[in-house]
C-alpha positions in Angstrom: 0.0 0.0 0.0 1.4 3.4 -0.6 -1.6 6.2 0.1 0.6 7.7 2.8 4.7 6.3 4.0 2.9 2.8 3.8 3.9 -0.8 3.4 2.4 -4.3 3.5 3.8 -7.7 3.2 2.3 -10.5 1.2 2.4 -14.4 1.7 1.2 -16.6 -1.1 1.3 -20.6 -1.2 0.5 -22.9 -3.5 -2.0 -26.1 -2.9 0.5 -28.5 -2.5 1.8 -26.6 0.0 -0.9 -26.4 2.4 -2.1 -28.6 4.5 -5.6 -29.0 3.4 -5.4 -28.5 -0.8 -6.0 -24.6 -0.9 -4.9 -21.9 -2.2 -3.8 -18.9 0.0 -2.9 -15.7 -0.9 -2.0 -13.1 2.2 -1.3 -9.5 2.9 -1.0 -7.2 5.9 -2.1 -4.2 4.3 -0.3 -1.5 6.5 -0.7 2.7 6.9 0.9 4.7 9.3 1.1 5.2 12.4 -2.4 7.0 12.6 -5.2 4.6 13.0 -7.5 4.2 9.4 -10.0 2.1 10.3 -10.9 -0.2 7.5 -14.2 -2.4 6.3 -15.3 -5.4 4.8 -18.2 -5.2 2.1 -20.2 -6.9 -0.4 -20.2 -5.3 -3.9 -23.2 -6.4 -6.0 -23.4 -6.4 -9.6 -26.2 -3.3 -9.5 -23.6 -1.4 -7.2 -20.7 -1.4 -9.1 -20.4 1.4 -11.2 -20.1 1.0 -14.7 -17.8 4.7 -15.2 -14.7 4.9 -13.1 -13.3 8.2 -11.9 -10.1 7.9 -9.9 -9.6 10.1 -7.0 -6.0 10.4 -6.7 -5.1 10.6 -10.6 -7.6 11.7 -13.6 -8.0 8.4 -14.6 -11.3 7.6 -15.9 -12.3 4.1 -17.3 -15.9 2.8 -18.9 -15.9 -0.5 -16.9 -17.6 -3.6 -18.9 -20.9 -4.2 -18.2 -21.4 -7.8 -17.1 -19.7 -7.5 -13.2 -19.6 -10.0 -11.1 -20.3 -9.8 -7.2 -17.2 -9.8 -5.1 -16.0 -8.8 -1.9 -13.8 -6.1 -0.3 -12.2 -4.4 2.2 -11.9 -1.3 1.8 -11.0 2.4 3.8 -13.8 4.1 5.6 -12.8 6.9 4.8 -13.9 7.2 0.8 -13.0 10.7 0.2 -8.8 9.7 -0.9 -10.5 7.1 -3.0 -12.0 3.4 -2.7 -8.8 1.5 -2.0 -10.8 -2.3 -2.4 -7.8 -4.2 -0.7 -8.6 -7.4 -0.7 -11.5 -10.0 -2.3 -13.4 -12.6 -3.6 -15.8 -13.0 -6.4 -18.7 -15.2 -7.1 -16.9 -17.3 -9.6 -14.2 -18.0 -6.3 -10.9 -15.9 -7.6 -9.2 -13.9 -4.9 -7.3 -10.7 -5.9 -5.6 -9.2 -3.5 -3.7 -5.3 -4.1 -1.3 -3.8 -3.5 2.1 -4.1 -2.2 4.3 -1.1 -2.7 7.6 -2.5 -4.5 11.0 -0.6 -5.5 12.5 0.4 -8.4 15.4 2.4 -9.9 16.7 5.6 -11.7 17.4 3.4 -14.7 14.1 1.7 -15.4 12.3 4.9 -14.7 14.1 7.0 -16.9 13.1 4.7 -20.2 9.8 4.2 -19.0 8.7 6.8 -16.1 6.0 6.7 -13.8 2.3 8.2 -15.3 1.4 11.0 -13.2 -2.7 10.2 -14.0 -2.4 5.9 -14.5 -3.6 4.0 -12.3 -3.0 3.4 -8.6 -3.8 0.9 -5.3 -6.6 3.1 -5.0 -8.7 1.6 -8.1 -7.0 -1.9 -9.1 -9.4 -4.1 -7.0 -12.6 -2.3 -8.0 -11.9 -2.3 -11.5 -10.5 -5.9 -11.6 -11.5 -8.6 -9.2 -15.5 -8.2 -10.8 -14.1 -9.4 -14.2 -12.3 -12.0 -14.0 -12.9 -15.7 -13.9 -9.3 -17.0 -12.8 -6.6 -16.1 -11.5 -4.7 -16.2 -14.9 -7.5 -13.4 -16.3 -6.8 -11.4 -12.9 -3.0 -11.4 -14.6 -4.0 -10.7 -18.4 -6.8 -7.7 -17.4 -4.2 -5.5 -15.3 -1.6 -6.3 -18.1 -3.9 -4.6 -20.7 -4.9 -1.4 -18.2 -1.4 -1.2 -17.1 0.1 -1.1 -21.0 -2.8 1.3 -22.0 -2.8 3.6 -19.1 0.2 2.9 -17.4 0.7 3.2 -13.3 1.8 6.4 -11.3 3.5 3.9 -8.4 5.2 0.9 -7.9 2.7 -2.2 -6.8 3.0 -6.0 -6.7 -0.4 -8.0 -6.7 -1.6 -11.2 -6.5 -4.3 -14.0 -7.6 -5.5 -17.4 -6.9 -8.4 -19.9 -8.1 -8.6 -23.3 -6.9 -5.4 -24.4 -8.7 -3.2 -21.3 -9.4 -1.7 -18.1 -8.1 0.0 -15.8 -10.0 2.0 -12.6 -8.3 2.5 -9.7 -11.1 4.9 -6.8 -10.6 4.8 -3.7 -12.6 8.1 -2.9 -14.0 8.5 1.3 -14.5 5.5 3.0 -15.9 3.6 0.8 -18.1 5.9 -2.4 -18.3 4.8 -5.5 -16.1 5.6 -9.1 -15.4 3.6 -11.9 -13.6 4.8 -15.4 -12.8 3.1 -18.5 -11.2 3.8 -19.6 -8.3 4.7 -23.3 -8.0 1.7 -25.4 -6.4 4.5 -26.6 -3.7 6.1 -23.8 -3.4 5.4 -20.3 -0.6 6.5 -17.1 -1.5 7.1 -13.8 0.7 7.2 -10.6 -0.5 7.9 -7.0 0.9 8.1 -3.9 0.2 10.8 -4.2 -3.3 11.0 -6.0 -6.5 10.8 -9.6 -5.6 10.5 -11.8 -8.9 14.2 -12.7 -9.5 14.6 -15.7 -12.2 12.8 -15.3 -14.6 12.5 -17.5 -18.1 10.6 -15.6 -21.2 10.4 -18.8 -22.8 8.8 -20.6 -19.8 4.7 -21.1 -20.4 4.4 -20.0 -16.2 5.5 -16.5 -16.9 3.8 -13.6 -18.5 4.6 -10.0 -19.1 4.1 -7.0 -21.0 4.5 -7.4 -25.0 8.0 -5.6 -25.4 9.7 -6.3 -22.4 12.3 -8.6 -23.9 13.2 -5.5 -26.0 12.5 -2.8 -23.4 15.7 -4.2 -21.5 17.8 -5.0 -24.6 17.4 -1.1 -25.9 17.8 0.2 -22.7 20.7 -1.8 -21.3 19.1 -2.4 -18.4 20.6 -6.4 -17.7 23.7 -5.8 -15.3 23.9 -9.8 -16.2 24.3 -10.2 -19.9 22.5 -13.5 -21.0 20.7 -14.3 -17.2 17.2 -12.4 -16.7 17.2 -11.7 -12.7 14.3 -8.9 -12.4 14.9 -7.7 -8.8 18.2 -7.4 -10.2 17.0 -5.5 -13.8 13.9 -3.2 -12.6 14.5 -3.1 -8.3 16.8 -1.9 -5.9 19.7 -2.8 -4.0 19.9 -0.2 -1.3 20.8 0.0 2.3 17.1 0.6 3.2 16.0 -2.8 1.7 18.8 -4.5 4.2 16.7 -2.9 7.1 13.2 -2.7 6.4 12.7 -5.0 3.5 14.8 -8.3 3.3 14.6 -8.8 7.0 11.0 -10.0 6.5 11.7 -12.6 3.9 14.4 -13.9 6.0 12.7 -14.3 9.0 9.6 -16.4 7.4 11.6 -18.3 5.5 13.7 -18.8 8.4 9.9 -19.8 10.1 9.1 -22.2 7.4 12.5 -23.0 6.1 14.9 -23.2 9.1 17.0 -25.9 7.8 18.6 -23.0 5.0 21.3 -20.3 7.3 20.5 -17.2 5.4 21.5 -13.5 6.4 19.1 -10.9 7.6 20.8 -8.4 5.5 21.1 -10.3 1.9 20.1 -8.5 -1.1 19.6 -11.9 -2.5 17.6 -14.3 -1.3 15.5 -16.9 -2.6 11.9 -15.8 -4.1 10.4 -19.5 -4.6 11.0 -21.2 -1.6 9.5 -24.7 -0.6 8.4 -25.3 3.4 9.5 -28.1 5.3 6.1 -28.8 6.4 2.3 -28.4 5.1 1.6 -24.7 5.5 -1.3 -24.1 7.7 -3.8 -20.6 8.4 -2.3 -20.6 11.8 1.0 -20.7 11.0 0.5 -18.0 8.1 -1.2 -16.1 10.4 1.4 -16.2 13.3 4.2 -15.0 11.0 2.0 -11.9 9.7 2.2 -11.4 13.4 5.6 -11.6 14.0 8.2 -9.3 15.3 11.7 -11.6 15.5 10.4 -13.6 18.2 13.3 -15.6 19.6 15.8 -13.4 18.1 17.8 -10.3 19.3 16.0 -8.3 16.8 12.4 -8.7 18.9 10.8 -5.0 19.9 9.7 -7.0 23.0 12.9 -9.2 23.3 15.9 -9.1 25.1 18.3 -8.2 23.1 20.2 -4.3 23.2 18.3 -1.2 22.2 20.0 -0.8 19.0 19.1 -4.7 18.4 15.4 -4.3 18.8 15.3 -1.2 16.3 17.6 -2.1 13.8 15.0 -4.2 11.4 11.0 -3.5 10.2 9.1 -6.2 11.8 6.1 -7.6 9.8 3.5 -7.0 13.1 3.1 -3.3 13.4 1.6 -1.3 14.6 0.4 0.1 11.0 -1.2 -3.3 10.1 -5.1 -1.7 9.5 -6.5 -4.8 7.3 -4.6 -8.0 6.8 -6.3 -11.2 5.2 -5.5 -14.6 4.1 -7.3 -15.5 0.9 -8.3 -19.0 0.4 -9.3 -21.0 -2.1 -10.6 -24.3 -0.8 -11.0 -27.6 -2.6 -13.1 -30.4 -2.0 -15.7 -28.7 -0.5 -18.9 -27.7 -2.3 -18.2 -24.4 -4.7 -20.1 -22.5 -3.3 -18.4 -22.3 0.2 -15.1 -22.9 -1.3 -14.4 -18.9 -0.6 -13.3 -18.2 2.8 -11.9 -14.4 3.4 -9.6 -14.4 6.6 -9.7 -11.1 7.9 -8.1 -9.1 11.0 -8.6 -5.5 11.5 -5.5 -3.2 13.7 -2.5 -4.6 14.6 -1.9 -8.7 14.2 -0.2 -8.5 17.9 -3.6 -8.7 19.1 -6.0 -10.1 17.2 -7.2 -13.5 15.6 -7.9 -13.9 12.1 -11.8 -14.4 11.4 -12.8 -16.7 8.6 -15.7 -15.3 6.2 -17.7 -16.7 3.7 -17.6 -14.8 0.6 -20.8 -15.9 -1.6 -22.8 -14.0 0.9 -25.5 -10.9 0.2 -23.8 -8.5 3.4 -21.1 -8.4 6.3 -21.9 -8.5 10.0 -22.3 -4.7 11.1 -19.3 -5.3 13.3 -17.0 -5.6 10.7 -19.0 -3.1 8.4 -19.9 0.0 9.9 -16.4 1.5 11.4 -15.6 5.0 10.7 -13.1 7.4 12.2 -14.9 7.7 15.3 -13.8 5.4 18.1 -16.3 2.8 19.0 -15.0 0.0 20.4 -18.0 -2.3 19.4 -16.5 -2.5 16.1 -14.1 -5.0 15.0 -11.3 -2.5 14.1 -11.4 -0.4 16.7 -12.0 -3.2 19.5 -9.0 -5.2 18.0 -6.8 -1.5 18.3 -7.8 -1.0 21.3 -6.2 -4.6 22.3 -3.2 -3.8 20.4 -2.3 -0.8 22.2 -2.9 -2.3 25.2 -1.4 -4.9 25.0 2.0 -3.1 23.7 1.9 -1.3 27.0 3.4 -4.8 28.6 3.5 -7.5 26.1 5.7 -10.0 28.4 2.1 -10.2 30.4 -0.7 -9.5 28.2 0.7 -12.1 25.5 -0.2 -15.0 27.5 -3.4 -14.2 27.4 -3.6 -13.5 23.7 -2.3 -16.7 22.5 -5.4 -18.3 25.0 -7.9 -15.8 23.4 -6.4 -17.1 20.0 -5.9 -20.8 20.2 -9.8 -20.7 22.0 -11.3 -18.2 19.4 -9.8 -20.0 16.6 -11.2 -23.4 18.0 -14.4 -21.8 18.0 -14.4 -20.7 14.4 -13.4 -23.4 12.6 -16.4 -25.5 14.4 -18.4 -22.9 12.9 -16.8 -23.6 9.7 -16.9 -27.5 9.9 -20.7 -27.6 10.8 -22.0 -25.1 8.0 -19.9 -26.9 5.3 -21.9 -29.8 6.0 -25.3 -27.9 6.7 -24.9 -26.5 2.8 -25.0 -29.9 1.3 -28.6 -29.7 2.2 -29.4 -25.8 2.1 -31.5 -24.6 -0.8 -30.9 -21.1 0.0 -27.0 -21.2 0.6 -26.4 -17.4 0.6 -28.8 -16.8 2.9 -27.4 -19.9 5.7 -23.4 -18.5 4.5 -24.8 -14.8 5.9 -26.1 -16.5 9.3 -22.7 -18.3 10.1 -21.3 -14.9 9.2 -23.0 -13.4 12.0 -22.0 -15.9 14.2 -18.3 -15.9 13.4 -18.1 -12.2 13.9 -20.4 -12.5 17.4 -18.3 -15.3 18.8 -15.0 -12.7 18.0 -16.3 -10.0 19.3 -17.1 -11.8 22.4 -14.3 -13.4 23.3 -12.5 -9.8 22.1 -14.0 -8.2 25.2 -13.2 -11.4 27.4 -9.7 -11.0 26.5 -9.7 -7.0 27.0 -11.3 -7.6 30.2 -9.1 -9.8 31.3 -6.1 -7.9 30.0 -7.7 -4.7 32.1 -8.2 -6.7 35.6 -4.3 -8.0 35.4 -2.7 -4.6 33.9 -4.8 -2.9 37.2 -2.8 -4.7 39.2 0.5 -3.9 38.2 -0.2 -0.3 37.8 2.5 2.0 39.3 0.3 4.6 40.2 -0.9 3.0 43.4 -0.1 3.0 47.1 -0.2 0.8 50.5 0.3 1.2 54.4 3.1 -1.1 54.2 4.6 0.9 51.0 
């Protein structure tokens, strides 16, 4: 993301690398340090508008007129634009945009940046709705990127029940997209990622010239070998402290048989796990901050240490989502839109149908003014709290979490077998809806209370006769 000094991180795994056949695709999508509360809506067909008027650029687009329904998460706050996030669409392709990448002086001189393309703020809306997998997701923001061309650097992924792609635009109109092996995992932050990359290989595509773009340019620092971090990113001391930390410490998480270096420029973009890749572990590491390493905020290690590299949990998370695909369940649940609101320190990913007509009000309705009924605002609440003494109040969270989790995925289990007999499924897909968002809630305000009643015990501000 990139409205204002913003970052995300994205997580995307393949079905043979997961522990149950899905597809995932994942994102923390991060702000600043100023709370933006965030929502998450249904968009149907008779909503979406069929003229598109940017609000950051003067881009303007006639949008086809056969849209599908979809899902998305999107600011509160409309008036700097939509900024869609993250979704899913009736025919089950997730899209989820953007990630704010690097690039260089080089790339941007033969092909600069287009003051009035497109941005994060419009790619969802005018994408997820018309697409039918996640190969089309890659071909339609080809086309509007070569024909009007992007005023930022974004990466962006895809997923249907088989494949996800992850497409990288490449200066101002240029792009390239790449599959991601079904058992492989991928982690992306903030900088060019795709490195290898093979024109001739039927897993790859990209925009129409770009063979020649980097011939005419001389834009290969490698002759004969196509590396694309290495042609379109960066290489700067920045990315050794707030970028390639990240990678290295989930690959690290997922990958710990490989020694790799914190600080290297280079390392691997298709990695393979050592284990089947499950929600829980996906979500832990988009809540992690170098546990177990000197490098940990709330560790032990020296004050220069524990501010020395970007953590992934922060407090600018706003929205982050996990994306999955599911097979061998009946289509028409096979959607499922983790989603946690504030920062992931706190909170528990909730798991929402997407072939659904609304959104509980909960995780609707928030605007800028603080109501702690609302799922982003209750979940910020907890995170700030809970910063205020994390040795204590983490305890506590990692109950809340294994409990509430526990809770969900009964939820999950019972209405995947209640559909096989429902004749009106979006209606019984809104209902469990309701009840995932009530039983987070809930236990939310069990865990703040609790959280309250220990931290009023161990408040300084307090005073005995034996004192």
């Amino acid at each position: 993301m990139s409205q204002i000094a913003s970052s995300c991180t994205t997580i995307l795994v393949g079905k043979k690398a997961t522990i149950d056949g899905s597809t995932m695709i994942a994102r923390t999508e991060d702000h600043a340090d100023k709370p933006e509360p965030q929502q998450f809506i249904v968009v149907e067909p008779k909503d979406q508008p069929q003229y598109y008027q940017a609000k950051l650029s003067k881009l303007n687009i006639d949008l086809p007129d056969n849209p599908l329904r979809y899902t998305a998460t999107p600011d509160a706050d409309r008036s700097h634009g939509i900024w869609g996030g993250s979704g899913i669409n009736s025919d089950n392709v997730a899209m989820t945009a953007t990630e704010t990448i690097t690039t260089n002086a080089r790339v941007l001189a033969a092909d600069p940046l287009v003051k009035d393309g497109l941005g994060e703020e419009d790619l969802l809306t005018i994408v997820l709705p018309y697409i039918h997998s996640a190969q089309d997701g890659v071909q339609r923001v080809g086309q509007l990127l070569e024909q009007y061309g992007t005023y930022e650097s974004n990466g962006m992924a895809f997923a249907d029940h088989d494949e996800v792609w992850y497409l990288e635009t490449l200066g101002g109109h240029h792009w390239a997209a790449i599959k991601i092996p079904e058992d492989a995992y991928v982690v992306a932050p903030n900088r060019l990622n795709i490195a290898e990359f093979d024109f001739d290989s039927p897993d790859v595509r990209y925009s129409t010239d770009l063979p020649q773009f980097i011939d005419d340019y001389n834009l290969n620092p490698e002759g004969q070998t196509v590396n694309l971090r290495h042609i379109f990113g960066s290489s700067t001391i920045k990315d050794t402290h707030y970028n390639n930390p990240r990678a290295w410490y989930v690959q690290k998480f997922f990958t710990p048989e490989i020694e790799q270096n914190p600080l290297d420029q280079n390392l691997p973009f298709i990695c393979h796990a050592n284990r089947k890749i499950s929600i829980e572990e996906l979500k832990w590491v988009m809540s992690s901050h170098y546990e177990n390493t000197p490098y940990d905020r709330y560790g032990t290690g020296s004050a220069e240490q524990k501010t020395l590299f970007r953590p992934i949990g922060i407090n600018r998370n706003e929205e982050s989502h996990i994306l999955q695909i599911r097979n061998n369940v009946p289509e028409v649940v096979a959607g499922i839109q983790w989603l946690g609101f504030g920062p992931n320190t706190f909170n528990t990913f909730v798991p929402f149908y997407t072939n659904i007509t609304d959104t509980p009000a909960a995780f609707r309705d928030a605007n800028a003014t603080y109501n702690p009924n609302s799922a982003y605002w209750l979940s910020r609440t907890m995170g700030v709290l809970g910063d205020t003494n994390y040795s204590l109040y983490s305890e506590y969270h990692a109950q809340f979490e294994q409990k509430t989790l526990a809770e969900l995925r009964a939820v999950i289990l019972d209405t995947d077998v209640q559909i096989e007999h429902s004749k009106e499924a979006e209606q019984l897909l809104t209902k469990a809806n309701q009840k995932l968002s009530d039983i987070y809630i809930k236990n939310s305000w069990e865990l703040l209370g609790n959280m309250v009643k220990s931290g009023s015990e161990r408040m300084q501000l307090k005073f005995t006769i034996f004192d």
